[in-house]
Backbone as JSON, one array per atom type, in Angstrom:
{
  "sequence": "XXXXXXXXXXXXXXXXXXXXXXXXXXXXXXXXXXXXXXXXXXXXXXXXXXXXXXXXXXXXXXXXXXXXXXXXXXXXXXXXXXXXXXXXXXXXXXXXXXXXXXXXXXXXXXXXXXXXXXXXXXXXXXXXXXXXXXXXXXXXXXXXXXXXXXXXXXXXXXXXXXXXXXXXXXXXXXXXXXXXXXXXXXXXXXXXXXXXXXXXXXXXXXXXXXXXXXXXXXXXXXXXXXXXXXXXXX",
  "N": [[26.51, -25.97, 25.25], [23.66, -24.61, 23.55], [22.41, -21.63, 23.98], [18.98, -21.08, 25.47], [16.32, -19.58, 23.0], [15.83, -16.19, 22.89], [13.24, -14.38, 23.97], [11.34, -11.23, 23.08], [9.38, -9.36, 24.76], [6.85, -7.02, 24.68], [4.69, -4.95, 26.3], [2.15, -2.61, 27.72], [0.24, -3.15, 29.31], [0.81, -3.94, 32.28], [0.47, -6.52, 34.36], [-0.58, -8.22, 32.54], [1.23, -8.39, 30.84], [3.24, -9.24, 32.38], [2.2, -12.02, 32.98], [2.68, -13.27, 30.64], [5.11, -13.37, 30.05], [5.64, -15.13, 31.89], [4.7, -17.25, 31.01], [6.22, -17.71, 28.92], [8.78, -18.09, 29.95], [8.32, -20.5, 31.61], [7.85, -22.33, 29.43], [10.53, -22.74, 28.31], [11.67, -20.61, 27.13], [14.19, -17.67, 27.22], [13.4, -14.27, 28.71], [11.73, -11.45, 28.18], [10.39, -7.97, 29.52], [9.11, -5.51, 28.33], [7.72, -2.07, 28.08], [6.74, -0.23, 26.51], [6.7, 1.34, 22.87], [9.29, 2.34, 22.16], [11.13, 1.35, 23.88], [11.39, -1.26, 22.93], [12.05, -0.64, 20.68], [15.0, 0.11, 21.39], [15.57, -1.82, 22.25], [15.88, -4.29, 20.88], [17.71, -3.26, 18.7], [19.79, -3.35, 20.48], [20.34, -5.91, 21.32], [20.74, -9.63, 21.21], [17.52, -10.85, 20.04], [15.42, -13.24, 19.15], [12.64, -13.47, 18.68], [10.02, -11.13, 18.76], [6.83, -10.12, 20.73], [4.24, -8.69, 21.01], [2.68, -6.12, 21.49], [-0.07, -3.98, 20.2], [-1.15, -1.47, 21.06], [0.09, 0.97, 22.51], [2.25, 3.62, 25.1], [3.16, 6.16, 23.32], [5.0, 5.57, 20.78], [2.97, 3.66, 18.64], [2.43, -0.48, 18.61], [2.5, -0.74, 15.45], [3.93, 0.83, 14.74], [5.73, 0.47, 15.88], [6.24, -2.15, 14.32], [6.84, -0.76, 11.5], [9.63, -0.14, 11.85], [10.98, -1.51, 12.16], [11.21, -3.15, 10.3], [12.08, -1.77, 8.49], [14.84, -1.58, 9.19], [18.03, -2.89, 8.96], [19.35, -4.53, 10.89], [17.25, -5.83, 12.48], [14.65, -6.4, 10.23], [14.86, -9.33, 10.3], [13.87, -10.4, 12.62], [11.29, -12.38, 13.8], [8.06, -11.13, 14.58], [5.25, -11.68, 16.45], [2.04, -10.52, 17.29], [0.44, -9.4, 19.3], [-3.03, -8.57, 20.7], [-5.52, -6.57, 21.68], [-7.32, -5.84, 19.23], [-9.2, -6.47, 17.18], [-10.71, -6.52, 14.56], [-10.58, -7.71, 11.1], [-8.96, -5.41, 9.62], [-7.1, -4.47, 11.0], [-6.24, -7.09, 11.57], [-5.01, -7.42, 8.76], [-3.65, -5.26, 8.46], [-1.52, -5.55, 10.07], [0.07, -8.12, 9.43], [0.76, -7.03, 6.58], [2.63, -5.25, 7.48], [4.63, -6.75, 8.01], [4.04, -9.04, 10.3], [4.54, -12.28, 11.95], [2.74, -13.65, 12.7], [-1.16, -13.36, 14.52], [-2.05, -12.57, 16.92], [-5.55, -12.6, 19.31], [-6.48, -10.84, 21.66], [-9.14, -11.47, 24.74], [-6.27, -14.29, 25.14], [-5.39, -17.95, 24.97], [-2.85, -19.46, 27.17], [-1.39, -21.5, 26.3], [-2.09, -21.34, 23.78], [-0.74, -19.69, 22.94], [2.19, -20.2, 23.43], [2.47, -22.23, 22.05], [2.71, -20.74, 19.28], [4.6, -19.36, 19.2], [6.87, -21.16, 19.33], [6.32, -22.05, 17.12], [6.34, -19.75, 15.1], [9.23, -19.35, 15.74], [10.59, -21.66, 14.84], [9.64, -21.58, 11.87], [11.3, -19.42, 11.57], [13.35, -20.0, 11.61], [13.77, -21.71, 9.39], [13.68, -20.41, 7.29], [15.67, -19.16, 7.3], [17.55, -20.7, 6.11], [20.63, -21.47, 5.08], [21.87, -21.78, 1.89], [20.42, -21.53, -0.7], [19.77, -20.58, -3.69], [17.86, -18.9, -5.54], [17.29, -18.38, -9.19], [15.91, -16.53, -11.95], [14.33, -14.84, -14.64], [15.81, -12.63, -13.94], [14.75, -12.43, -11.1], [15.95, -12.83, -7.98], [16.0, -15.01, -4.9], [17.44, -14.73, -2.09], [18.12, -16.75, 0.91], [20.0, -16.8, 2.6], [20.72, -13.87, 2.91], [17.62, -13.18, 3.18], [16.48, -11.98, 1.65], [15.04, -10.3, -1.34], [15.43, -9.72, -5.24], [15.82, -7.99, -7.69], [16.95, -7.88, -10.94], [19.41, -7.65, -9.88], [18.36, -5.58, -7.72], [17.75, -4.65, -4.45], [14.77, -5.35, -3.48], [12.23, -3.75, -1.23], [10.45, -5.82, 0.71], [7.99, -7.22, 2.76], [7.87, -9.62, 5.48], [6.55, -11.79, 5.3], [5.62, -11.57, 2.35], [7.89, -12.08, 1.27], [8.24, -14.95, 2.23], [5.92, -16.18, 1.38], [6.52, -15.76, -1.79], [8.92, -16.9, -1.46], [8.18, -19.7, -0.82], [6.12, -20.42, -3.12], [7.65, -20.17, -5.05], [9.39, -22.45, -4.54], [7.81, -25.0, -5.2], [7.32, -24.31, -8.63], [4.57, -24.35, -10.73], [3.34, -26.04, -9.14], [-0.26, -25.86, -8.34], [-1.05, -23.36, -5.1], [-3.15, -23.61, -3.13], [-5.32, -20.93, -0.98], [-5.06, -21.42, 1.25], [-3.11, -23.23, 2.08], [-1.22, -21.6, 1.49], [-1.23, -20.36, 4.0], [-1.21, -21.87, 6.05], [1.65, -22.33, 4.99], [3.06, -20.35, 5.5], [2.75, -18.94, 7.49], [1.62, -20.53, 9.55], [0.06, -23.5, 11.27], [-2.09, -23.29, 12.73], [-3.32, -20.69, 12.69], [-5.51, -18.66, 12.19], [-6.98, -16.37, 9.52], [-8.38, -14.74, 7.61], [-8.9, -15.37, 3.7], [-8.47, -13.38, 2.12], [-6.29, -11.81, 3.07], [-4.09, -12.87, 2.11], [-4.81, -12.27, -0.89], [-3.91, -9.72, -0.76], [-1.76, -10.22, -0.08], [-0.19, -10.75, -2.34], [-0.91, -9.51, -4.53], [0.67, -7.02, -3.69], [2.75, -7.64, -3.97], [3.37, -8.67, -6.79], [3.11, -6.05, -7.61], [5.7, -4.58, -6.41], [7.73, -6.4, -8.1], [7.41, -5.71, -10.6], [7.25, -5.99, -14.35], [8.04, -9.21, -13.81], [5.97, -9.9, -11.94], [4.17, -10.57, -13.5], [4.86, -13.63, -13.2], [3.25, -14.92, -11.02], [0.48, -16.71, -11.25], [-3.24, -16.34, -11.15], [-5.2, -19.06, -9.99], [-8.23, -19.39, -10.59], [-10.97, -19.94, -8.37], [-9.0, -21.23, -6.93], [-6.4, -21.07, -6.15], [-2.86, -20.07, -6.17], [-0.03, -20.22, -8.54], [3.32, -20.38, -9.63], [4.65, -19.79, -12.34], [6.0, -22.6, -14.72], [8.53, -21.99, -15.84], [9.05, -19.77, -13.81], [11.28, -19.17, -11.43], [14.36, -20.5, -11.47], [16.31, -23.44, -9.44], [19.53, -23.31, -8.29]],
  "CA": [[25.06, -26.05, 25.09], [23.05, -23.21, 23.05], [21.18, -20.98, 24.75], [17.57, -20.7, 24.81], [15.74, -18.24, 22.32], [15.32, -14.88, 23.79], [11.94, -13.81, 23.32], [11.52, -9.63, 23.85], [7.52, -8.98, 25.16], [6.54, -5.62, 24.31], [3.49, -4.61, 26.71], [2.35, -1.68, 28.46], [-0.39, -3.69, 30.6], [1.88, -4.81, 33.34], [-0.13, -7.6, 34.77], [-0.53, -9.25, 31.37], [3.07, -8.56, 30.42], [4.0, -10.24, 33.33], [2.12, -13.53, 32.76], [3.19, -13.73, 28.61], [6.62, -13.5, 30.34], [5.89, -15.96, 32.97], [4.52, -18.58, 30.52], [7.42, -18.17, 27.89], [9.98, -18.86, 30.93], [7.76, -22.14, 31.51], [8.24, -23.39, 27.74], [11.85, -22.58, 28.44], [12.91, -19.39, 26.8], [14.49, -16.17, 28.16], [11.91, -13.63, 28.28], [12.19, -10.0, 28.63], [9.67, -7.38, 29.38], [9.26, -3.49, 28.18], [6.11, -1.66, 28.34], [6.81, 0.67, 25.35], [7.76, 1.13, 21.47], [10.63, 2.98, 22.15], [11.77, 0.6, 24.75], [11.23, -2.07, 22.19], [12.89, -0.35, 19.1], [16.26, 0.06, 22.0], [16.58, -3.4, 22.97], [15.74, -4.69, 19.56], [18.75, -2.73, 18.08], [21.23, -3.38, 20.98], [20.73, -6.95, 21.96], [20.22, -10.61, 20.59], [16.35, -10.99, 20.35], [15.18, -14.18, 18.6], [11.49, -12.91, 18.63], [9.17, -10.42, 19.79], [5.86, -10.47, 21.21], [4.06, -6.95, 20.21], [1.16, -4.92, 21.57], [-0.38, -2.97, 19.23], [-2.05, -0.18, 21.66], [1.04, 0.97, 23.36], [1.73, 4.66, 24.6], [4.24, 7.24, 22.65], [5.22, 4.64, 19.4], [2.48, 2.32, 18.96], [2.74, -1.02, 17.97], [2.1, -0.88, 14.41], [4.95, 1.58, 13.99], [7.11, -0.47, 15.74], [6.67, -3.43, 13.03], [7.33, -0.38, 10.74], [10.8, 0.51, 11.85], [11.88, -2.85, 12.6], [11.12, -3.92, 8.77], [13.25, -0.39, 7.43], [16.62, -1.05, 9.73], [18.69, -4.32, 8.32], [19.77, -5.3, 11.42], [15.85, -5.88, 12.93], [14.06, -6.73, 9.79], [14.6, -10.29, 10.24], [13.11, -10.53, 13.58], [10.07, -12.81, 13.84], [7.08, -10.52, 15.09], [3.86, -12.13, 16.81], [1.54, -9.35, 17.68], [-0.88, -10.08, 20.33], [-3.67, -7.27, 20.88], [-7.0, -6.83, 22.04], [-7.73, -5.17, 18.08], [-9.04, -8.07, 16.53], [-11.03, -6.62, 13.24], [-9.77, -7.79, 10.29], [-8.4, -4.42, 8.58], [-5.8, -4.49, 12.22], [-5.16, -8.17, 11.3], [-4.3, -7.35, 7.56], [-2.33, -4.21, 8.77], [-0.23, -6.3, 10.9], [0.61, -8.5, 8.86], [1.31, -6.28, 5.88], [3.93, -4.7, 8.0], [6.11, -7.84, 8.55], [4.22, -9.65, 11.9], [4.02, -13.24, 11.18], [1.53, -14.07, 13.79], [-1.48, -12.52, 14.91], [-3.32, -13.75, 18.06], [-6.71, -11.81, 19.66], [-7.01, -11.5, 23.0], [-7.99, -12.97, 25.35], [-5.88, -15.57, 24.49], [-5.09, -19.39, 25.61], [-1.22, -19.36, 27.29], [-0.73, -23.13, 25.34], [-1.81, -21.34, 22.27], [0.53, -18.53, 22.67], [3.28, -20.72, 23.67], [2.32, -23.44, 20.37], [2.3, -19.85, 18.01], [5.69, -18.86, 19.48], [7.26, -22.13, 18.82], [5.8, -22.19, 15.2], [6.91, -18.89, 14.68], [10.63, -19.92, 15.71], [10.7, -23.02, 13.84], [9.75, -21.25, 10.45], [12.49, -18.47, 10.85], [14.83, -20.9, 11.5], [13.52, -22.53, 8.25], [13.61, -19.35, 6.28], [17.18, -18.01, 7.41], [18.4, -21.97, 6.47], [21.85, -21.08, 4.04], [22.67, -22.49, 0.6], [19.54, -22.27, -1.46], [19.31, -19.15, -4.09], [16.64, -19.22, -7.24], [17.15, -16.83, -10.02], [15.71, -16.7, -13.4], [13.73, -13.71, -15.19], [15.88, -11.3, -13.35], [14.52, -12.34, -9.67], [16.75, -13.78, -7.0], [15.51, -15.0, -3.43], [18.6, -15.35, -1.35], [17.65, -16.73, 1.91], [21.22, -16.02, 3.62], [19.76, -12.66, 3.14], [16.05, -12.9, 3.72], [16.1, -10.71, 0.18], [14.37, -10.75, -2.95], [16.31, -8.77, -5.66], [15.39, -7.81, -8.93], [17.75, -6.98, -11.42], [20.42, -7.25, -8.71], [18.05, -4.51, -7.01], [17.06, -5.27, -3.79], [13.14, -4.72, -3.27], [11.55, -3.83, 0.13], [9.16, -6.81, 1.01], [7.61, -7.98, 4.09], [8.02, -11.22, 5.53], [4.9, -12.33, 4.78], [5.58, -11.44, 0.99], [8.82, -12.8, 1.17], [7.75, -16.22, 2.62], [4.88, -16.17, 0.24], [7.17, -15.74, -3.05], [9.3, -18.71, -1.58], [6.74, -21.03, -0.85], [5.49, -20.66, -4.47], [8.93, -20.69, -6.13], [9.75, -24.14, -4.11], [7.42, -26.14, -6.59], [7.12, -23.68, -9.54], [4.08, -25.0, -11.52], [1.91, -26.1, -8.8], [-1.36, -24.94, -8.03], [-0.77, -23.5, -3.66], [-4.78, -22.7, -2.33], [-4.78, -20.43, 0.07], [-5.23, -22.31, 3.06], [-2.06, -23.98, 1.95], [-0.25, -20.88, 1.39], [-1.34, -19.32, 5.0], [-0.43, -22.8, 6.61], [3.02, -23.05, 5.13], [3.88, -19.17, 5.63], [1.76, -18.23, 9.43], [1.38, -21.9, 10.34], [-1.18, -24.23, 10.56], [-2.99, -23.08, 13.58], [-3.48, -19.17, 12.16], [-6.83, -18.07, 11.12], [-7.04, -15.42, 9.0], [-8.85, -14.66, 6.02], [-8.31, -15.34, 2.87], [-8.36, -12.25, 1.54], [-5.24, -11.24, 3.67], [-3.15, -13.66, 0.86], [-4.76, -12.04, -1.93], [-3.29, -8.68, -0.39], [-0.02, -10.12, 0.48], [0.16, -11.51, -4.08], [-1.25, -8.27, -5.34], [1.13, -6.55, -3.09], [4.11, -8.64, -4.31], [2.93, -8.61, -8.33], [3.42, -4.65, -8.07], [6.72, -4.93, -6.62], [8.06, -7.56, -9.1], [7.54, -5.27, -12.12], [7.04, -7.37, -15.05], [8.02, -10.47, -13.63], [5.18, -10.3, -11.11], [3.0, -11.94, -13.87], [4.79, -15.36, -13.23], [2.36, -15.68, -10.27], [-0.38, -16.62, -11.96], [-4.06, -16.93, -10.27], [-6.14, -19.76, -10.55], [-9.2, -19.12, -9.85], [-11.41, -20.84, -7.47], [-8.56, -22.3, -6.28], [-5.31, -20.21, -5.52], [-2.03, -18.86, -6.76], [1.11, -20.6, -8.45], [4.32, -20.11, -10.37], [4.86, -20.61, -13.78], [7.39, -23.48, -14.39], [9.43, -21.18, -16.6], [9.08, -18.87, -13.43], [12.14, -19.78, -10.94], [15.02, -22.32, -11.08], [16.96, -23.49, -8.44], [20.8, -23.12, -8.69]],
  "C": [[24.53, -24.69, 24.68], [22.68, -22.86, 24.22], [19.95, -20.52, 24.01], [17.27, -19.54, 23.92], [15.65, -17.15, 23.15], [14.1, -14.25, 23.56], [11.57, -11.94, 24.28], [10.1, -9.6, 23.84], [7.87, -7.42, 25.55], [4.75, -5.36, 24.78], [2.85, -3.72, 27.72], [1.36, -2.3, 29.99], [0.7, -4.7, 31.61], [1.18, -6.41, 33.77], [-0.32, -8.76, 33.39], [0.73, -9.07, 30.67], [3.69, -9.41, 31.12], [3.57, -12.2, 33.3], [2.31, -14.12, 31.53], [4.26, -14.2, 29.63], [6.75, -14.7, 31.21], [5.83, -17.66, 31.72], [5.38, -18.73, 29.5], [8.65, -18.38, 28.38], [9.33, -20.21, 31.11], [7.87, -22.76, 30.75], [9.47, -23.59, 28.14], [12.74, -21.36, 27.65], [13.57, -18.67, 27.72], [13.47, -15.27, 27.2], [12.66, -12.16, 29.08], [10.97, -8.78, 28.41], [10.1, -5.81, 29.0], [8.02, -3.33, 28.1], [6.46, -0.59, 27.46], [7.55, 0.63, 23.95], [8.75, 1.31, 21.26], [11.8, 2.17, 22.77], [12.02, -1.13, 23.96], [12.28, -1.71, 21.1], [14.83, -0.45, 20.06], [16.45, -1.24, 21.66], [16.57, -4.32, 21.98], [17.59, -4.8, 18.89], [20.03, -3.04, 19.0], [21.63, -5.1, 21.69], [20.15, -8.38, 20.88], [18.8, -10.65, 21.0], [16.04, -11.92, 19.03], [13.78, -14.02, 17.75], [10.49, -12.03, 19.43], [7.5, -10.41, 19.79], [5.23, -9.18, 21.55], [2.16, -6.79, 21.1], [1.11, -3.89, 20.81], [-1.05, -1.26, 19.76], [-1.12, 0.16, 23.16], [1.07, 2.72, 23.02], [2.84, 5.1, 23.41], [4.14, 6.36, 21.13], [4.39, 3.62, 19.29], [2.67, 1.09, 18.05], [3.0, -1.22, 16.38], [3.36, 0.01, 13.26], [6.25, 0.77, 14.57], [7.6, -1.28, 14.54], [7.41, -2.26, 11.74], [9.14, -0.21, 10.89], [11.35, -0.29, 12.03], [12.27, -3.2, 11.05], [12.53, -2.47, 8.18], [14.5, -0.87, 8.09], [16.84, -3.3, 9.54], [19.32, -5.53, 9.45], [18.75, -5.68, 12.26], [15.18, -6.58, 12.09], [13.67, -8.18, 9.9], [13.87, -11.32, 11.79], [11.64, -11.27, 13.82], [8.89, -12.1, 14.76], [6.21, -11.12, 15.63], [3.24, -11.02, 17.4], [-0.17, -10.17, 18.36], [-1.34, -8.81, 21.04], [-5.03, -7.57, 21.21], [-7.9, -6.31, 20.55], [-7.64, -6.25, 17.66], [-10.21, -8.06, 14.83], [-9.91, -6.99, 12.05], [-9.25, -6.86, 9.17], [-7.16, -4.61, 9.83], [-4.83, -6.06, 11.74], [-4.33, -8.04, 9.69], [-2.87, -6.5, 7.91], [-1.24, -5.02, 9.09], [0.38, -7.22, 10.09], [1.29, -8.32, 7.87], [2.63, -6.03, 6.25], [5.15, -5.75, 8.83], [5.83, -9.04, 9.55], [4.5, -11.04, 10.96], [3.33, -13.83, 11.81], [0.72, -13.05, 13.9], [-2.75, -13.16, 16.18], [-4.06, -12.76, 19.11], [-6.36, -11.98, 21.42], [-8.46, -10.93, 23.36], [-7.39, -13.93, 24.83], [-5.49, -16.93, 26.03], [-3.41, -18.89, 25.92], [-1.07, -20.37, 26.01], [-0.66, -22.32, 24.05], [-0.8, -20.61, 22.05], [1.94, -19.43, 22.66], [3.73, -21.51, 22.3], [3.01, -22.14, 19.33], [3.76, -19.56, 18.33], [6.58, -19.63, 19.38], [6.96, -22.27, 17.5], [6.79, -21.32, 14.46], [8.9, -18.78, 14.57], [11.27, -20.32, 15.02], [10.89, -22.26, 12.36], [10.34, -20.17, 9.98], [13.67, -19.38, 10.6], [14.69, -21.64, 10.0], [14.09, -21.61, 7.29], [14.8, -18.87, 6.33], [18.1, -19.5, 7.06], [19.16, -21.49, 5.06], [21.16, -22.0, 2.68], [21.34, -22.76, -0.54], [19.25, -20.65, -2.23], [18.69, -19.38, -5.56], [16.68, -18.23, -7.61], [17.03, -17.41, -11.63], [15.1, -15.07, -13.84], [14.32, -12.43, -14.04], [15.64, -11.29, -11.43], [15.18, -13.27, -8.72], [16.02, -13.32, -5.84], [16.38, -15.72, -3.1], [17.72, -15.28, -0.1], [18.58, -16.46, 2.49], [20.79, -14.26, 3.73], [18.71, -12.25, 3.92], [15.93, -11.62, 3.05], [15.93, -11.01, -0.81], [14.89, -9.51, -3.76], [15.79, -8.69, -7.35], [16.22, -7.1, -10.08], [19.15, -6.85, -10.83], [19.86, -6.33, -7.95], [17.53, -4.72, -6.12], [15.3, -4.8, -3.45], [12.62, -4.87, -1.85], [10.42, -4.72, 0.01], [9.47, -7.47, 2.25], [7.88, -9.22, 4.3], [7.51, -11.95, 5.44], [5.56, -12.9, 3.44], [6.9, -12.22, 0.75], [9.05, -14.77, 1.24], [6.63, -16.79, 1.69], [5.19, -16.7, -0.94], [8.21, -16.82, -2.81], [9.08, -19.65, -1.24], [6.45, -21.36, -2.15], [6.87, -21.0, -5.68], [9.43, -21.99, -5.37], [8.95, -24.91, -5.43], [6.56, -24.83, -7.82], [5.9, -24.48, -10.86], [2.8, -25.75, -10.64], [1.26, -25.3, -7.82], [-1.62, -25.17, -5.91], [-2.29, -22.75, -3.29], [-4.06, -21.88, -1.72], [-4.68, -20.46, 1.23], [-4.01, -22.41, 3.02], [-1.12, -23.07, 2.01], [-0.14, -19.88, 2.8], [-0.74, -20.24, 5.81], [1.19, -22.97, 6.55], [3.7, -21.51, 5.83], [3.44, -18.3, 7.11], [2.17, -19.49, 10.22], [-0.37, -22.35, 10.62], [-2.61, -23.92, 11.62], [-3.45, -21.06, 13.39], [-4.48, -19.01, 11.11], [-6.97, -16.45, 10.73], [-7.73, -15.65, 7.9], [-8.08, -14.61, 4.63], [-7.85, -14.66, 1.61], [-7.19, -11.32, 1.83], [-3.91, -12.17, 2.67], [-3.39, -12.86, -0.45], [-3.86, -10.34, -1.89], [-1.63, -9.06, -0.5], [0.52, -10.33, -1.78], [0.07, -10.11, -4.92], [0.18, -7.27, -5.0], [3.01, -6.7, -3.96], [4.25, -8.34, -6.2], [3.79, -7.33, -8.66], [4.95, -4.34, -7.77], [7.86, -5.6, -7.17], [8.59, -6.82, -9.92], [7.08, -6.08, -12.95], [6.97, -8.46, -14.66], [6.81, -10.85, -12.41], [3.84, -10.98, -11.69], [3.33, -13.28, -13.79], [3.81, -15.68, -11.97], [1.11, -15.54, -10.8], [-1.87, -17.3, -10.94], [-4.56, -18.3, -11.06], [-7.19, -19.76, -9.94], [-10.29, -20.03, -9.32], [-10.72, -22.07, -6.7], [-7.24, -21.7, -5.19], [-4.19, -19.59, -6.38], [-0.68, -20.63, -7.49], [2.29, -19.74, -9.7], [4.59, -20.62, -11.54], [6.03, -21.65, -13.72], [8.25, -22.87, -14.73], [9.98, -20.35, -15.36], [10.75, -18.51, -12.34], [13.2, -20.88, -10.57], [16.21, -22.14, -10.32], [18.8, -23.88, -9.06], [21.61, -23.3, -7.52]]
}
C-alpha cells in the first residue's frame, strides 16, 4: 500500500502551524512542521516532500526566497508550492506566483478550503509529471518526464505556472483558452486571481521563447491560443 503524500508546512506562527498540520493529518496526509526558510530549504533537499505549504513573512529567509531557491535547484523545482499568508495585495499574489507557487490562499482562511486547494494542487502535479507525452516543432520541446521546456535542445528556466500555461495551450493548438479557462486548468477551479496575473505569466513566457514566442497569439477580448502550425504531438 502507497504511502500518503507528505505535505512539508513552513510556518513561523506556531499556533497556526500547528492547526494547518492538524487538518492535513485529518484529510489523511503526513504533515510536517518547520517554522523557518532555512528549515524548509533542509528538509526540502534531504527528504521526500510531495508538497509544501509556505508562509511568506517568515524570519531569516523569507518565504518568497524560499520559492526562489526551490525553482533554481533540480532536485526541488518540481515541488508543488501553495503559499498561504496574511499578504493578500495583488502585486504579493502575482509575485508568488511568478516564482513557481501554484496556489495562493489569504488568510484567514477556511481549513475545507485549504484542505480542497491541497488536494487540487496534488492532483495537477500528478497530472503534469504523467510520462510519455513530448511536443516539438519550431525548435520547442515540452517534456513532461522532465517538467522542461527546451528550445533548441536548450533548456529555458520557467516557472510552473509558465510551464503549465505553455502546456495547456499546446494540448489543443488552435483553440482560443480565455483566461478564466487558462487559470482553472493551470491553479484550479476554485483560485481567484486576476486576470492580469495570466497576462504576466504569457508575456513572461513570449520573452523566453525567442522567436517562437509569437506562436501564442492573443485574441483579444477573449484570451490566448496556439497557432496550429505551433506544436505537434509525437
Amino acid at each position: 500500500m502507497a504511502s500518503p503524500p507528505s505535505i512539508l508546512i513552513v510556518e513561523d506562527e506556531r499556533e497556526i502551524g500547528e492547526l494547518v498540520k492538524l487538518q492535513i493529518e485529518k484529510a489523511g496526509y503526513r504533515a510536517r512542521l518547520v517554522e523557518s526558510g532555512e528549515s524548509a530549504l533542509q528538509h526540502a533537499r534531504g527528504h521526500a516532500v510531495d508538497l509544501i505549504i509556505l508562509d511568506l513573512m517568515l524570519p531569516g529567509i523569507d518565504g518568497l526566497e524560499v520559492c526562489k531557491r526551490l525553482q533554481w535547484e533540480p532536485s526541488t523545482r518540481q515541488i508543488p508550492v501553495v503559499i498561504l499568508t496574511a499578504r493578500g495585495e495583488d502585486a504579493d499574489i502575482v509575485t508568488g506566483l511568478e516564482l513557481g507557487a501554484v496556489d495562493y490562499i489569504v488568510k484567514p482562511f477556511s481549513a475545507k478550503v485549504l484542505v480542497a486547494r491541497v488536494r487540487n494542487a496534488l492532483r495537477r502535479g500528478d497530472d503534469v509529471t504523467e510520462p510519455g507525452n513530448l511536443e516539438q516543432q519550431h525548435g520547442i520541446e515540452i517534456d513532461d518526464d522532465r517538467f522542461e521546456i527546451r528550445v533548441h535542445g536548450e533548456a529555458i528556466d520557467v516557472t510552473v505556472s509558465e510551464f503549465r500555461i505553455l502546456r495547456y495551450l499546446a494540448s489543443r493548438p488552435g483553440f482560443v483558452r480565455t483566461r478564466d479557462q487558462i487559470i482553472e486548468a493551470t491553479h484550479g477551479p476554485r483560485v481567484v486571481m486576476s486576470n492580469r496575473t495570466i497576462d504576466v505569466h504569457i508575456t513572461s513566457l513570449r520573452r523566453k521563447l525567442g522567436p517562437a514566442g509569437d506562436l501564442i497569439e492573443t485574441v483579444r477580448g477573449v484570451g490566448y491560443r496556439l497557432e496550429d502550425s505551433g506544436l505537434a504531438t509525437s
